[in-house]
MIKEKOL-727620 format. One line per 2 residues: number of its first residue (from 1); their letters; for each residue x, y, z of C-alpha. Coordinates in nm, 2 decimals. Layout:
<pts>
NUM> A> X,Y,Z  ...
</pts>
This chain:
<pts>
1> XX> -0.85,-0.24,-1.93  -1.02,-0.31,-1.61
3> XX> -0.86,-0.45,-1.24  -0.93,-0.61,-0.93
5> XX> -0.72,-0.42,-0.63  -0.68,-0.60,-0.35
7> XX> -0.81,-0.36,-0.02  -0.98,-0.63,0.21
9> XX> -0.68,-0.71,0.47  -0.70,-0.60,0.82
11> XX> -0.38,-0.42,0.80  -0.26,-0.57,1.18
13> XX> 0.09,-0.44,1.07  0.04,-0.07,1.05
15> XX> -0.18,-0.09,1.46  -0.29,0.14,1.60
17> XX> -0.30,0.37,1.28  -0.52,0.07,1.12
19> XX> -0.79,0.07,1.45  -0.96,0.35,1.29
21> XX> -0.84,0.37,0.96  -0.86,0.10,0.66
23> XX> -0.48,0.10,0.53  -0.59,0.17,0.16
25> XX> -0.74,0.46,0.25  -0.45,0.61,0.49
27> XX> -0.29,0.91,0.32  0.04,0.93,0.17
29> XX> 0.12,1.32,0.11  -0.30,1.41,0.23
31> XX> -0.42,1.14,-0.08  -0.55,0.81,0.07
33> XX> -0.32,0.52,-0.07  -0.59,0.38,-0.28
35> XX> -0.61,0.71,-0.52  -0.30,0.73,-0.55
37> XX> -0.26,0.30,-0.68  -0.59,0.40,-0.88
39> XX> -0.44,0.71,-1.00  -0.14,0.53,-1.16
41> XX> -0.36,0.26,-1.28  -0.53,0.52,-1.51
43> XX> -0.21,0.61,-1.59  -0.14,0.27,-1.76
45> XX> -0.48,0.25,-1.92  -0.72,0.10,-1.66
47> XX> -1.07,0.27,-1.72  -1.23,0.05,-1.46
49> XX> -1.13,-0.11,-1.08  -1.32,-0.32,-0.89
51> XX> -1.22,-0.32,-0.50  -1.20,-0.66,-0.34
53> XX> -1.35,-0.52,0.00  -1.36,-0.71,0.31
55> XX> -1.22,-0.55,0.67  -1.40,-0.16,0.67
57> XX> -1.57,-0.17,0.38  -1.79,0.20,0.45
59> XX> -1.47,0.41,0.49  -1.41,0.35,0.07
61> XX> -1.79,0.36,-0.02  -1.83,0.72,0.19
63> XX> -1.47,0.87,0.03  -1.58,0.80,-0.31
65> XX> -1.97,0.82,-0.30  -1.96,0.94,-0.70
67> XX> -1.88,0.60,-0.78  -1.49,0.71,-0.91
69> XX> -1.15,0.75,-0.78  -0.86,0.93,-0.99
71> XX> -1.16,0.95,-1.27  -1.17,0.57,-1.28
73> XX> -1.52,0.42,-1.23  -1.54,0.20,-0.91
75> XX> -1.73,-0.11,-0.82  -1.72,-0.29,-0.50
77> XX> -1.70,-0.68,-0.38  -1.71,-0.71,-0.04
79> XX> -1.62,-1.09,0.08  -1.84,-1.23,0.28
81> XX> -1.57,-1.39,0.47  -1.17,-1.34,0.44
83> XX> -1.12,-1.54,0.10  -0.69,-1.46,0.07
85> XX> -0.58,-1.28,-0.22  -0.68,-1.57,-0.51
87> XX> -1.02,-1.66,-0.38  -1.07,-1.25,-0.32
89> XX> -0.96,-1.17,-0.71  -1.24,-1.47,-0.82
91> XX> -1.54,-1.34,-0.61  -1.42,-0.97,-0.76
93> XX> -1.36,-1.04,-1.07  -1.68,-1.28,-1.08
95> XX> -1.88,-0.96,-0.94  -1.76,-0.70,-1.18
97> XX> -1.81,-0.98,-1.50  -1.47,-0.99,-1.56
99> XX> -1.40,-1.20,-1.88  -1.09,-1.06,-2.07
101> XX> -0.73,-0.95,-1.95  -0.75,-0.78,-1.65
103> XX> -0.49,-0.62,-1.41  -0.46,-0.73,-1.02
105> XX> -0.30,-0.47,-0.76  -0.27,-0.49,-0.46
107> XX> -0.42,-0.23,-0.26  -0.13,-0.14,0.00
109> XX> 0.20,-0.13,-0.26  0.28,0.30,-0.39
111> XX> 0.45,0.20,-0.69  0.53,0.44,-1.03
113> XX> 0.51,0.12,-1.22  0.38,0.17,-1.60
115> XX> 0.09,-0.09,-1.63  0.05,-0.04,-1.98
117> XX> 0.43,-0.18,-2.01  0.31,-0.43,-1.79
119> XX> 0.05,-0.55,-2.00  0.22,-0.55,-2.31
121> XX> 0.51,-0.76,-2.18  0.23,-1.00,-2.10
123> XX> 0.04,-1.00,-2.43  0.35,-1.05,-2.64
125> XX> 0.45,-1.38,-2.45  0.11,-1.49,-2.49
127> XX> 0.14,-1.56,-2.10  -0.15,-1.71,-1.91
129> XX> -0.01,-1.48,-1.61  0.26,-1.22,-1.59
131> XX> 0.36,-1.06,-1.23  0.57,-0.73,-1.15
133> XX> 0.92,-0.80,-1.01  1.12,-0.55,-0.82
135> XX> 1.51,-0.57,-0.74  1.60,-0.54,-0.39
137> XX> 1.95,-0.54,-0.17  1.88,-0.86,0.04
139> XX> 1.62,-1.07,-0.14  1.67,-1.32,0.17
141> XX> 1.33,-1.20,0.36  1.13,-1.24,0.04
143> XX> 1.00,-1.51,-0.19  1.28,-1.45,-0.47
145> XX> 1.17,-1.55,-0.83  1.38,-1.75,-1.07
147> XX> 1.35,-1.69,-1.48  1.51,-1.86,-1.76
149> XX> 1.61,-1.63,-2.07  1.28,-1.57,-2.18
151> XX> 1.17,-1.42,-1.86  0.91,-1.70,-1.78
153> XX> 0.94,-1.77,-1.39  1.09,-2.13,-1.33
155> XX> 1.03,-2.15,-0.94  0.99,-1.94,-0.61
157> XX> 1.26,-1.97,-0.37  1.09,-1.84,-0.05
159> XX> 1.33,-1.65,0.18  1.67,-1.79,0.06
161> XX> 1.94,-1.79,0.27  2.20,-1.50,0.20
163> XX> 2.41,-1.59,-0.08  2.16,-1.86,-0.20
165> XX> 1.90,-1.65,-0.40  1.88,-1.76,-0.80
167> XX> 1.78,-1.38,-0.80  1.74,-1.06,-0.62
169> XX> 1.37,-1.01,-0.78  1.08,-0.99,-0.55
171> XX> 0.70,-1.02,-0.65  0.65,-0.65,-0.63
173> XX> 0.20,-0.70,-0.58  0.11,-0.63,-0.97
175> XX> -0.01,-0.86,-1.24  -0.17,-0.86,-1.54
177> XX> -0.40,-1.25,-1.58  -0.65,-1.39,-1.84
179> XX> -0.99,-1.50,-1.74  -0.81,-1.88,-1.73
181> XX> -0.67,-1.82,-1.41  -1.02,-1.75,-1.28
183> XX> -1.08,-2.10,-1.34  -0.81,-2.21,-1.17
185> XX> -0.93,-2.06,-0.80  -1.23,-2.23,-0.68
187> XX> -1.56,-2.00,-0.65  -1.56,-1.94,-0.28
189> XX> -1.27,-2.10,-0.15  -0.99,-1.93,0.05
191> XX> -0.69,-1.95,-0.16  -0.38,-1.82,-0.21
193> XX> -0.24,-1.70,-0.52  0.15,-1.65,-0.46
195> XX> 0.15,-1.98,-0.25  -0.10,-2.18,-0.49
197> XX> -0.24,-2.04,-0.82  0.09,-1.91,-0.95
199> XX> 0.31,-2.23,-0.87  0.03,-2.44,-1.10
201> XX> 0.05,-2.19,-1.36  0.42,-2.22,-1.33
203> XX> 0.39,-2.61,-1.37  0.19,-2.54,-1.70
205> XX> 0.46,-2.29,-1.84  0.23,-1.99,-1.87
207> XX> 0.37,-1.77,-1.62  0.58,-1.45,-1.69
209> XX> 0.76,-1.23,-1.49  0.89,-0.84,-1.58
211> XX> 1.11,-0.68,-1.37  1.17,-0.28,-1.37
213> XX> 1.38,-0.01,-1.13  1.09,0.20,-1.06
215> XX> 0.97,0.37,-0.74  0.83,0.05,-0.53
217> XX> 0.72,0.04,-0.18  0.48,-0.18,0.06
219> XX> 0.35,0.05,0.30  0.24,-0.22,0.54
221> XX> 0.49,-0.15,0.81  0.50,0.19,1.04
223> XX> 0.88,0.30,0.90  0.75,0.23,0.55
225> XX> 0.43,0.43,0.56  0.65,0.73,0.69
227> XX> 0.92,0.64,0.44  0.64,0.66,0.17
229> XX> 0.52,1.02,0.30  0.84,1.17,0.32
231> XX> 0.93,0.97,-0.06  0.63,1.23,-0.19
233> XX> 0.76,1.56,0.01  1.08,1.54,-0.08
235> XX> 0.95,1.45,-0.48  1.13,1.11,-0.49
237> XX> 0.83,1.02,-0.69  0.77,1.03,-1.11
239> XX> 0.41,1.18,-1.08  0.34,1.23,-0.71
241> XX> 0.41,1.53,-0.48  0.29,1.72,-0.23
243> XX> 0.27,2.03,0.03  0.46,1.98,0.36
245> XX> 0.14,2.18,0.54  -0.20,2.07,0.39
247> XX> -0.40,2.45,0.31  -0.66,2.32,0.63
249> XX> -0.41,2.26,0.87  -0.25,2.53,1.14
251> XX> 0.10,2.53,1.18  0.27,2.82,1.41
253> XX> 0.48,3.10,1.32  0.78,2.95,1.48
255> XX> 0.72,2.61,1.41  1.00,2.41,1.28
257> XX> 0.96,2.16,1.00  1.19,1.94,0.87
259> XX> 1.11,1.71,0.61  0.81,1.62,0.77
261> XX> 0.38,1.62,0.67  0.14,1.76,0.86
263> XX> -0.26,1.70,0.78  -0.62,1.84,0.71
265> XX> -0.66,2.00,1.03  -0.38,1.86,1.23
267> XX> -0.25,2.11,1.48  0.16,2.24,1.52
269> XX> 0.21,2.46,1.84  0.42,2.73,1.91
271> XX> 0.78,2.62,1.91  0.73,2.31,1.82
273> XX> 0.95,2.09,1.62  0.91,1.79,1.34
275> XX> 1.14,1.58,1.21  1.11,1.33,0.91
277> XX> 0.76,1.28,1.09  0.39,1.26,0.98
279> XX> 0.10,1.43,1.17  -0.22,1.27,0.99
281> XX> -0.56,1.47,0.97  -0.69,1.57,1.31
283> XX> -0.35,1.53,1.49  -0.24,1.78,1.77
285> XX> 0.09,1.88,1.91  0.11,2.12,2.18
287> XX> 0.40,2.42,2.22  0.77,2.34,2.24
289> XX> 0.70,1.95,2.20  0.95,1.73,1.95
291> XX> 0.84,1.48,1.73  1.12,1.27,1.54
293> XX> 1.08,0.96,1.28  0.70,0.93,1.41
295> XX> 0.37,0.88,1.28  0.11,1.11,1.51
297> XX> -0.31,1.06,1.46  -0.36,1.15,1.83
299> XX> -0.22,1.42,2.06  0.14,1.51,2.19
301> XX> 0.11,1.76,2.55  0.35,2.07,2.59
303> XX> 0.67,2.00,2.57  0.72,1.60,2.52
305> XX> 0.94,1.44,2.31  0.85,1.14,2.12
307> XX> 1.08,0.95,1.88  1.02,0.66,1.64
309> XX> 0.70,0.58,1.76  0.36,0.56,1.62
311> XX> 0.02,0.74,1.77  -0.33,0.61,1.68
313> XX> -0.66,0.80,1.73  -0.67,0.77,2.09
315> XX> -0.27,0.78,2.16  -0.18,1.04,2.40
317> XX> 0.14,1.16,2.53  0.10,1.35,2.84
319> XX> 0.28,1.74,2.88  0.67,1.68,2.97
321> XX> 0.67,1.33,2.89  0.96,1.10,2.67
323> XX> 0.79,0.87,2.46  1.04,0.64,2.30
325> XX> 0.99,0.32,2.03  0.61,0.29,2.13
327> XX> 0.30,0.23,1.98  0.01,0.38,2.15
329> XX> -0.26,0.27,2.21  -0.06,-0.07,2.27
331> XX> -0.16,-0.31,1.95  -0.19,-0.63,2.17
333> XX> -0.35,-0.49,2.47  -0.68,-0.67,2.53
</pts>
């Protein structure tokens, strides 16, 4: 089985983090987010994945510079322009010679999803498309998906208003399509497959939908990438787990940690104190400072505090000072 994962957006969400690091190749628990998708792809049966590059596309070639991820051979499409996510899965597919049943991810979703379920599901309704669904409290800031008994999807129903939903099932980024749909999407066109391929397939009948309770999460957001760190510390996963202190990273004696990550080479000072917090590869925080439900690449001085915010490469919080909410550097500064 071969797929097409979907690694070319520019990730605006997740700024600053994203100013220096493609998304997909972020880590969650010191693995970049793209072996650990390509990881449980092989899981399911895919031997090969083609990633539909577009923003970044050196940071993937230099990680993997064997040609394989997870032991999963790789090929690359980049885009010559942004093509959305159908018009990206036709130049990819088209590049890689796709021409039987293939499976699309996409590149920023930590799932524990079985594929191969998925794609039996698929073949035994003789679907032209099947897509992942995933249950969720308040389906009302979604696109919810409606099915009738034999779990083909009637309609979308895009953000419903609460209490109006024909379902709490959400497109949870994971399908399984025949070459068909490739024939669908216009060869160098930007297109849309939620908002255009799937609603024609749906007006033809051949689109399926399988829902399941595993572990699901888009890591788009600041609080979700934490959430999806601390999900593999505290082995919330099926397969995944990890070390709270990576072996290359230099934590002191009297160091507090709790629940929290810290990186390849990232730096804890004397007395210092983490909570629920992430400090990525290269990250330094100097003595007695605290760090709470944050996300640190840069450096935190002596003694600050920072809480729920978010530090890119260059975001520096100066000895003594109280960093609340922030992002730094500021996202929309010119």
């Amino acid at each position: 089985m071969r797929a097409v994962v979907l690694v070319g957006g520019f990730g605006t969400r997740l700024r600053p983090l994203t100013s220096s690091v493609p998304k997909p190749m972020l880590p969650v628990g010191h693995v970049p987010i793209i072996e650990r998708l390509v990881a449980n792809l092989a899981r399911g049966g895919v031997v090969e994945v083609t990633l539909a590059l577009g923003f970044k596309p050196e940071p993937f070639v230099d990680a993997f510079p064997n040609g394989t991820c997870a032991g999963v051979r790789l090929h690359y499409a980049v885009e010559p322009e942004p093509l959305d996510t159908a018009g990206a899965i036709r130049f990819a597919a088209d590049v890689a010679g796709i021409d039987d049943t293939f499976v699309v991810a996409n590149g920023d979703v930590i799932t524990d999803l079985d594929v191969g379920d998925l794609v039996h599901f698929h073949r035994s309704r003789q679907a032209e498309a099947t897509i992942h669904l995933i249950g969720v409290p308040d389906p009302s800031a979604f696109g919810v998906v409606a099915l009738d008994a034999d779990h083909r999807v009637e309609r979308f129903v895009e953000k419903p208003a609460p209490g109006t939903a024909p379902s709490n099932l959400i497109n949870a980024g994971t399908y399984v399509l025949e070459p068909s749909v490739l024939e669908r999407i216009p060869l160098g066109h930007k297109v849309s497959i939620e908002r255009v391929t799937f609603p024609a397939i749906v007006a033809d009948g051949g689109l399926y939908a399988m829902s399941s309770e595993d572990y699901w999460l888009d890591t788009g957001r600041p609080d979700l990438y934490l959430q999806a760190n601390l999900d593999v510390v505290a082995g919330r996963r099926r397969f995944d787990h990890c070390d709270a202190v990576h072996a290359d990273a230099t934590v002191a004696a009297d160091a507090v940690l709790v629940e929290s990550i810290v990186g390849a080479g990232a730096v804890a000072g004397a007395g210092v104190r983490l909570t629920r917090s992430v400090l990525l590869p290269g990250a330094v925080v100097e003595a007695g400072a605290v760090v709470e439900d944050s996300v640190v690449m840069g450096r935190v001085g002596a003694g600050a505090q920072v809480r729920s915010s978010v530090l890119g490469t260059d975001g520096v919080v100066a000895p003594g000072e109280f960093l609340h909410d922030e992002r730094r550097p500021d996202p929309n500064a010119s």
